[in-house]
N, C-alpha and C positions, 0 to 999 in steps of 0.2 A: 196423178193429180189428186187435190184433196177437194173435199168437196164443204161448203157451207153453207149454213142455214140463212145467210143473206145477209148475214152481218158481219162485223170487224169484230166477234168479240172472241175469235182465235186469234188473230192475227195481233189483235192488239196485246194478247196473253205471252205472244214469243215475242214480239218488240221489248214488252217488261221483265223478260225473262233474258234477251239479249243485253239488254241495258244493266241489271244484276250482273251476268257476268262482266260484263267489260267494267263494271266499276270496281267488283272483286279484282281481276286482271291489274287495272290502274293504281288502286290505295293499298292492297297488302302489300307489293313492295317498298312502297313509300313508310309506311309501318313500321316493317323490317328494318330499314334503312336509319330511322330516327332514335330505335332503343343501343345508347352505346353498349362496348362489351370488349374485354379485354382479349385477343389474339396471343400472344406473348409475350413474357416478359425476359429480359436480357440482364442480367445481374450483376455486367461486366465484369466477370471475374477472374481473366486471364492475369498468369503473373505477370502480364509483363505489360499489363494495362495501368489506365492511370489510378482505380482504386487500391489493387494493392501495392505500386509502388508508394505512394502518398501515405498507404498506411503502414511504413516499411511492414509488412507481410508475403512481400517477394517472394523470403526465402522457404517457407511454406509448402511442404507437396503438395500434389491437386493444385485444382481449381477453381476449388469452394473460393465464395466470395468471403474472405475471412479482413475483419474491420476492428479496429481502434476506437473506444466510447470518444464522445468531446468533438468528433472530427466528421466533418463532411462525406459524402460518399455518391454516387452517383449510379443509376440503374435508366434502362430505355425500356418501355411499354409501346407495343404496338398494337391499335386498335382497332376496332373493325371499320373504322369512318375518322375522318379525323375531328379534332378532339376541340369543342367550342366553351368558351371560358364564360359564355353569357346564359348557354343553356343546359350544358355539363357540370357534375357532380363525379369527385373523384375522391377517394382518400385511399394508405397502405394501414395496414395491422401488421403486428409484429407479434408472436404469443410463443414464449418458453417455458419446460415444465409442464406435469402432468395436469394442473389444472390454474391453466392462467387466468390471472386477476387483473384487473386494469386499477384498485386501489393499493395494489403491491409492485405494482411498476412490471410485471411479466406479463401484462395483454398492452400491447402498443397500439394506440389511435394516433395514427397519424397523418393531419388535414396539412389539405394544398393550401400554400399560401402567398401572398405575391413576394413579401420581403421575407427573410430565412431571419430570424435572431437564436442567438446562442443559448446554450442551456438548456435546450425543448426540442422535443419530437416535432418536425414541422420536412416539407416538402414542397418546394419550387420546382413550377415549369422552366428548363433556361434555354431550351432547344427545339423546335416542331417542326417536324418536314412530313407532310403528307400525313398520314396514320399512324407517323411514330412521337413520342414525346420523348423527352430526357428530360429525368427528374433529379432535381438535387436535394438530396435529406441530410439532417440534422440529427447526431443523438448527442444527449445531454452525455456531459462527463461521469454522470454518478448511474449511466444506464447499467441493468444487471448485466453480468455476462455470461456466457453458455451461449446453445443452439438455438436460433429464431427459425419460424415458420414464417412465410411471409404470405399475404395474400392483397390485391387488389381488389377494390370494390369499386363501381361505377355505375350513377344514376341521373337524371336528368334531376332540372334546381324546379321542378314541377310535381318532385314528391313518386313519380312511375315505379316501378318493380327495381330491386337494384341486381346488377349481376355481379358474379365476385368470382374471381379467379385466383387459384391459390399456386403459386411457384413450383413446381421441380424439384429445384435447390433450395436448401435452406442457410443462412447466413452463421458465421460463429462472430461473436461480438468479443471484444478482449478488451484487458485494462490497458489505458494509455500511458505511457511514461514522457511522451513529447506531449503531450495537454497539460500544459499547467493547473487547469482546473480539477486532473486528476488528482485524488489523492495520491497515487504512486508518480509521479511527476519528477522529475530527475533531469534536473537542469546544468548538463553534460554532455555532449555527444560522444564523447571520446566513453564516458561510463557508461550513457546508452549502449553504446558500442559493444562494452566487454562485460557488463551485465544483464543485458535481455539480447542479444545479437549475437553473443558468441558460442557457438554452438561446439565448443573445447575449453579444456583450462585442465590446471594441475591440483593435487590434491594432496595435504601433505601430511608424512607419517613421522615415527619414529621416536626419539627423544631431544630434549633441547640443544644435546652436544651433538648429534647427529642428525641432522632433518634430513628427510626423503623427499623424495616427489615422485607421483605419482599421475602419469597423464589419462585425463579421464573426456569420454564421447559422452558429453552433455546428448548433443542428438536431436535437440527441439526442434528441427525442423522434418527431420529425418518421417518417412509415407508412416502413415499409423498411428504416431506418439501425439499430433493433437486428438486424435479421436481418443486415444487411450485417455488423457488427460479429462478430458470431457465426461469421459469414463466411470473416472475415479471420483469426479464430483457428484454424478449422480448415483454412485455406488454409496454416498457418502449418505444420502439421506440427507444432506444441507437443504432445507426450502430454498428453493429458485431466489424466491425473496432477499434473500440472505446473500445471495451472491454478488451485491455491488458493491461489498465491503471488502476492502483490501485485509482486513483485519481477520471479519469470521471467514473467507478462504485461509488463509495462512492457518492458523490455526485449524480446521477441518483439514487442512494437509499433510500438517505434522501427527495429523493422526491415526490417518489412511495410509502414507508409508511403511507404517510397520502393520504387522498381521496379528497383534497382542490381543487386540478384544475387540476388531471391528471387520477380521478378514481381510483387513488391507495388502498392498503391495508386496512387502519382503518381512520374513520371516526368519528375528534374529538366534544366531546360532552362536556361542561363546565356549561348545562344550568340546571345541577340538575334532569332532566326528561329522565329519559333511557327508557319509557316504549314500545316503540319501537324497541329496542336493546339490548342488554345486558351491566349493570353497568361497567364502566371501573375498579369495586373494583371487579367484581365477577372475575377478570382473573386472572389467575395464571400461564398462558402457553402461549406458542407464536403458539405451535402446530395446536390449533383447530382453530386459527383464518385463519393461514394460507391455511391449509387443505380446510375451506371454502370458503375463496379466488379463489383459485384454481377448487376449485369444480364447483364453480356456474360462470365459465371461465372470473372472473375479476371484481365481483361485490364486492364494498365495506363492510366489515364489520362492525358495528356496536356495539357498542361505546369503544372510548381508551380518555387515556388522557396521560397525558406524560412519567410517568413509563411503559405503553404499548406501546408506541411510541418504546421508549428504549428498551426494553425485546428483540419487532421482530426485531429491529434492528438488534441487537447483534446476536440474530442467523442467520438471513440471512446473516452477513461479515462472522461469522463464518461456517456458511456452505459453502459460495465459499472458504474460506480458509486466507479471510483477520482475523488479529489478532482484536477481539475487544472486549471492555468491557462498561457497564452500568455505569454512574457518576455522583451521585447525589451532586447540589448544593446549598447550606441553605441561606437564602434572595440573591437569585437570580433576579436581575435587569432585567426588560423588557426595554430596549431604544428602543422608537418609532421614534426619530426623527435624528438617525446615530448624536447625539450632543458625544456622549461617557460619558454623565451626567445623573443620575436622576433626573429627574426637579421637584421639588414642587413650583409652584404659590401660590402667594398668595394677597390678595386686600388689599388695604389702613388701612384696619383695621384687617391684620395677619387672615384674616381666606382664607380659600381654596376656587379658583377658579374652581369648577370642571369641565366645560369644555376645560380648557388648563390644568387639570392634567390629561396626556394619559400614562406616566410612568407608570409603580407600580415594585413593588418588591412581588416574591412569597416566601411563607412561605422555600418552595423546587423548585426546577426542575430537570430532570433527561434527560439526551442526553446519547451521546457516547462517548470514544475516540477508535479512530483506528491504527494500525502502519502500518506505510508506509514510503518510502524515498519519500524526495520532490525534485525528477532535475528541477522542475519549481521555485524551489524558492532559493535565495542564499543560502549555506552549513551552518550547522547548523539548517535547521527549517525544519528536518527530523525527526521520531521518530512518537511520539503522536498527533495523530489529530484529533480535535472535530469536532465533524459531530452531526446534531443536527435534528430530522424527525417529531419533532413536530411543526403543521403551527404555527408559530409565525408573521412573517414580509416574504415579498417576497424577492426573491432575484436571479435578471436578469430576473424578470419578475414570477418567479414559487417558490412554497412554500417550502426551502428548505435550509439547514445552513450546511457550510461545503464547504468539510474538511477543518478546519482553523489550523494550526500550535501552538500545546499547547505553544511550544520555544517562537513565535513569540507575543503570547499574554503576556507571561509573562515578555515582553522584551517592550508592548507598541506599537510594530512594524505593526501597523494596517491598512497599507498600503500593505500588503502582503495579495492573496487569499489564500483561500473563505470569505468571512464572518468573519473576523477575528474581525472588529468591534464591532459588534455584541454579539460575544462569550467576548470580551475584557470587555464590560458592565456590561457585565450580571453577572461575577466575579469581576471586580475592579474597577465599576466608583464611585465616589465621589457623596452623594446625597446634590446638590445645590438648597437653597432656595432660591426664587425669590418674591420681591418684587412691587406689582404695585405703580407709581409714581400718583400723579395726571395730569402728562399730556399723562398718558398711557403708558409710559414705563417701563420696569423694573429695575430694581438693585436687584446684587447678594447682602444679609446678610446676610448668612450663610452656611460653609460649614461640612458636615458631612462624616468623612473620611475614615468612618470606618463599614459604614452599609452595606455592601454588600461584598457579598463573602465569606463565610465561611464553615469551614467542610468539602468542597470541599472531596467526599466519591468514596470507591470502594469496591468488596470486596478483600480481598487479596487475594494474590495467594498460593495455596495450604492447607487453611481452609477458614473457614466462619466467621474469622474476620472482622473488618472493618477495608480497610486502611485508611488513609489521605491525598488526593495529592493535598492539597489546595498550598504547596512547588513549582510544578511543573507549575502551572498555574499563582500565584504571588507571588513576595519576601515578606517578611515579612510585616507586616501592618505597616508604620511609619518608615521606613526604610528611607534613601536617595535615594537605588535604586528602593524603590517601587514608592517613589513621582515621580521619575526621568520617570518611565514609565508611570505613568500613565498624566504626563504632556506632553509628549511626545506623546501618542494616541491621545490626546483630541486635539492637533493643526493641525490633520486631519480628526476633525469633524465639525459638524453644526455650534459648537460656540467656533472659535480655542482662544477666546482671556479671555476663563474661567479665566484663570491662566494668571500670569501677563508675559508678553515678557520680555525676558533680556537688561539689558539696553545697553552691548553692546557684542560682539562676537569675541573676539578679542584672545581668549587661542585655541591653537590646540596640538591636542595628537595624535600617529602614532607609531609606532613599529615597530622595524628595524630588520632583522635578518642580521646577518655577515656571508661574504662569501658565504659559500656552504650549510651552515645551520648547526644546532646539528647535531650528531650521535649516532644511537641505543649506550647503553652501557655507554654514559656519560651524563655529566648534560648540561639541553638544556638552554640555557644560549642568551637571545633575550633582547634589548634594548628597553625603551620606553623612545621615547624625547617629550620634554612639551615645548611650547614657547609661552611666552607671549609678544607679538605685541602690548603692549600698552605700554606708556609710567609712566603708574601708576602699582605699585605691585598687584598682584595675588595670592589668595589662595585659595586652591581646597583642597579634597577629594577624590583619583580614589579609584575605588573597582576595582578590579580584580577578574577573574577566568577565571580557565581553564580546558575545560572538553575532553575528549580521543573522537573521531570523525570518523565512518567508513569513507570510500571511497565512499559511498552513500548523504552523509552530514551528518547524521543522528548520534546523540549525543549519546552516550554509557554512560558519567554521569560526575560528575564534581568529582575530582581530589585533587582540590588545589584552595582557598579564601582565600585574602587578601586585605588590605588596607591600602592605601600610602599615606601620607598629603605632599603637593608641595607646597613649598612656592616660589615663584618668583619675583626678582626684576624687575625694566623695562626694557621690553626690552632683556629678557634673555633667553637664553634657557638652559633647565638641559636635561640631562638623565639619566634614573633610570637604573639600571642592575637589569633584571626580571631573576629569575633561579628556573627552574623546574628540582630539583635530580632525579638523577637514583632509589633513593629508592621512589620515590613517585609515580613513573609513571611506573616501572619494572612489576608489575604484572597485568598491566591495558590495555597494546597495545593488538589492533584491526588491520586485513590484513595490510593497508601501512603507520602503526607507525602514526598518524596524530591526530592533536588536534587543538580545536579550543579556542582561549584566547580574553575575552571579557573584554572589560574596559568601565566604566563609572564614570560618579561624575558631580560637580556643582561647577564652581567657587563662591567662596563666596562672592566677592563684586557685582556683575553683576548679580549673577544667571543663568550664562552661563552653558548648558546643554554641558557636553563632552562625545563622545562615541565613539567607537573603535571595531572593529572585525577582526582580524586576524586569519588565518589558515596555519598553519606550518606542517610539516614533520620530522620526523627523519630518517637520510639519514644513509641507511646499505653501510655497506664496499662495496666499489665496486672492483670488481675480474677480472684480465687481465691473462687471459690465452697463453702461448706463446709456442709455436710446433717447437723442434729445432730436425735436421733429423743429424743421424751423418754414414756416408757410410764410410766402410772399404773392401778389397777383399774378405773378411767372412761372417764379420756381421757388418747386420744392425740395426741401433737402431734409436732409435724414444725416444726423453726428452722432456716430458711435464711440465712446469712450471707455479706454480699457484702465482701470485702475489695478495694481499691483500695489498689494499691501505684504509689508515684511512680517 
């Protein structure tokens, strides 16, 4: 027994000391219970769930959650209590790259929101069962792409301590070609299919009387080759930043394939002697080179030559998700000296100099083309672009061709990046002989107009045919608009004065549209006025076409060719009525009705070069809606009126 001094004031000391504990007892769990806090996070990233079927990434080894910019995605969070929209605070981070920035787009803030809108980092609740959520996220079309880290953060709307949970697995983010809002956007499924899906195709060799084929193991989906891919980007030194341009990839590409001055991928060999290597004929895969690349963390492979160049290409765009394909071309021009000419010398006595002969022409060559829209370059020189990873010539200093605008080369337009020179040569320059004089100089005697460029190959899309796209890259051989371009390129090379100058510049051509413009539904009906400013007559030849043009620049196909002969007095101007029917273009429009109408020709007495590019629109009815309220003591009513103006 205890003994007291005859008062409560032990007694009352353990009742206050009882009451401490059982209040401790009662409110720290309650405590506990109130601070939310992440448990785990579910990434759903089996193949054969709904993110990556939806973001065709199926075919993918692993079970990285690997996603499509532009496009929805779905993850589940399970939390320690479940999860109150009144007194909860939630948001994800997304951070790629050694040192992510949230003003360069590589630290991602992304808040919970009720409604998801497109274009933006955001994140809806669409599911809650107990302590689990399912959230639905957004990333914008232009989001970079590479490896994310992902983390959850969560805190009450009271301002408390926040706790933050950081995932496991990290996500790979890739370009879209089903997002329209992509730049790479490819609006095909069948080309989807056989340009970012198809993980085989053929490769083609030999001479124009004899083409080969050659079957090659693209491999993009094949355990290893996205991480190698990833690889090479970050081998590459590209700033993260950099990454959501279809354009600076492509390029950083064509230049880490080869091993010339950045240690990249393959390491070309032309000298007959492989036995240090493996023969650039013994490959047939892009797989094993890569895989070894990767394995031995960045040491060059051993030996390719330019159909291997090509093979990794194509699987490395199409493993991030850019569209591309393999394009072999039959006497393919080397220009060494940016003239846009093959040059043959020759001495006093018709035989070859061979130290000033640094040209040549290859039996073959084999690069890329890739799709992509160009906003760096005017509309129209979207679509196809050659990217070329075998060292050939440097360019800005590093071993690498591209992306050049297929449009722009077959258009002459070689004033337009990447390399567009370059690639312009090598399919459509003119091989000029040259003459030594006896006081050392030369004269052109001869030109040969017709030796380069041909067969211009792919394989097609959805067998193991061969295509043709010698079309896409130059107009027919002997044409006026083929001379037209390739005159036109050469007066922004080494030796602008190949071709003779016009004797005087004196016709101009222009395209008028009236008013408001056409309207979907009727025929587009646009002027083309010609004036000739001289006081002597004028006769020309314009070509016209006109091809349907997304919203991107990027050329969907030509439509509608024609040819107008203009004869003009002095002094006068004409105008031609140009009209494109409703039946020609009805089953052709792309998002905002738009196309683009190219003209050119050659006055005939001058040799005056004419050209012209317009981009037009067909303008949809526009709709005035008008809200007239009509109040009575009973009822009320509300008339809505739709007006359609043509």
């Amino acid at each position: 027994m205890f003994e007291t001094d005859g008062n409560d004031t032990y007694f009352k000391l353990c009742e206050n000391m009882t009451l401490s504990l059982a209040s401790n007892l009662i409110f720290t769990p309650l405590l506990l219970e109130g601070k939310l806090s992440v448990c785990s996070v579910d990434l759903l990233s089996s193949k054969a769930g709904q993110n990556r079927q939806e973001h065709h990434t199926d075919l993918y080894h692993g079970d990285e959650l690997i996603l499509r910019r532009g496009q929805t995605f779905q993850i589940e969070v399970e939390l320690n209590r479940p999860f109150s929209t009144d007194t909860d605070k939630l948001y994800l981070e997304l951070k790629t790259g050694s040192l992510p920035l949230v003003s360069k787009g590589t630290h991602v803030i992304i808040p919970l929101v009720k409604h998801l809108e497109d274009e933006r980092w955001e994140a809806k609740i669409v599911e809650q069962n107990g302590n689990k959520i399912k959230l639905s996220i957004n990333s914008p079309a232009n989001a970079v792409i590479g490896l994310y880290e992902l983390t959850v953060t969560t805190s009450s709307l009271k301002g408390d301590a926040t706790t933050t949970y950081t995932s496991s697995k990290n996500i790979v983010m890739l370009f879209n070609p089903w997002c329209e809002e992509d730049s790479v956007f490819l609006d095909n499924e069948e080309e989807r299919k056989e340009y970012v899906l198809n993980d085989t195709g053929r490769i083609y060799y030999g001479t124009e009387k004899q083409i080969g084929a050659r079957t090659w193991n693209f491999g993009q989906f094949h355990e290893g080759i996205l991480e190698a891919c990833l690889f090479i980007m970050e081998k590459s030194e590209m700033p993260p930043s950099g990454r959501g341009d279809p354009v600076n990839v492509v390029r950083v590409i064509s230049a880490m394939i080869n091993a010339q001055d950045d240690y990249g991928v393959l390491v070309g060999n032309w000298s007959g002697d492989y036995s240090d290597g493996v023969s650039p004929t013994a490959w047939s895969s892009s797989v094993e080179i890569l895989r070894k690349y990767h394995s031995t963390n960045g040491t060059p492979v051993s030996y390719g030559q330019c159909w291997v160049f090509s093979g990794i290409t194509t699987t490395v765009l199409r493993c991030l998700g850019i569209p591309s394909r393999s394009v072999t071309n039959f006497q393919s021009a080397h220009d060494t000296d940016v003239s846009l000419t093959t040059d043959v010398y020759l001495n006093e006595n018709l035989e070859p100099i061979d130290y000033l002969n640094r040209d040549s022409v290859w039996n073959f060559h084999v690069w890329n083309d890739c799709w992509m829209a160009r906003p760096d370059l005017p509309p129209g020189n979207g679509g196809w672009q050659a990217v070329d990873a075998t060292p050939q010539e440097t360019s800005q200093g590093t071993f690498r061709c591209g992306p050049a605008s297929v449009n722009a080369i077959r258009s002459g337009h070689v004033y337009l990046k990447h390399d567009t020179p370059f690639v312009f040569a090598e399919v459509n320059s003119d091989k000029i002989y040259w003459q030594r004089n006896l006081d050392g100089t030369f004269k052109q005697i001869y030109s040969e107009k017709k030796a380069v460029g041909h067969c211009i190959s792919t394989k097609a899309v959805g067998s193991d045919k061969r295509a043709d796209i010698t079309s896409l890259y130059k107009h027919e051989e002997g044409t006026e608009e083929e001379r037209i371009a390739v005159e036109t390129a050469s007066r922004y090379g080494s030796k602008p004065d190949v071709y003779s100058t016009p004797v005087a510049e004196d016709v101009s051509v222009e395209v008028k549209v009236d008013g408001e413009g056409p309207r979907v539904g009727a025929d587009a009906q646009l002027k083309i006025l010609v004036k000739n400013l001289s006081s002597q007559p004028r006769q020309a030849t314009i070509h016209s076409q006109v091809a349907v043009m997304y919203y991107t620049g990027v050329l969907k196909g030509t439509i509608k060719k024609e040819q107008m002969p203009v004869e003009l007095s002095p002094n006068e101007e004409k105008t031609i009525d140009w009209v494109l029917t409703y039946q020609q273009y009805q089953s052709q429009l792309v998002d905002q009705a738009a196309f683009m109408l190219t003209l050119c020709g050659r006055v005939t007495e001058t040799k005056q070069v004419l050209a012209n590019q317009t981009t037009f629109r067909l303008r949809t009815p526009d709709i005035t809606i008008t809200v007239r309220f009509h109040f009575s003591p009973l009822i009320h009513t509300v008339s809505i009126i739709l007006t359609q103006h043509a």
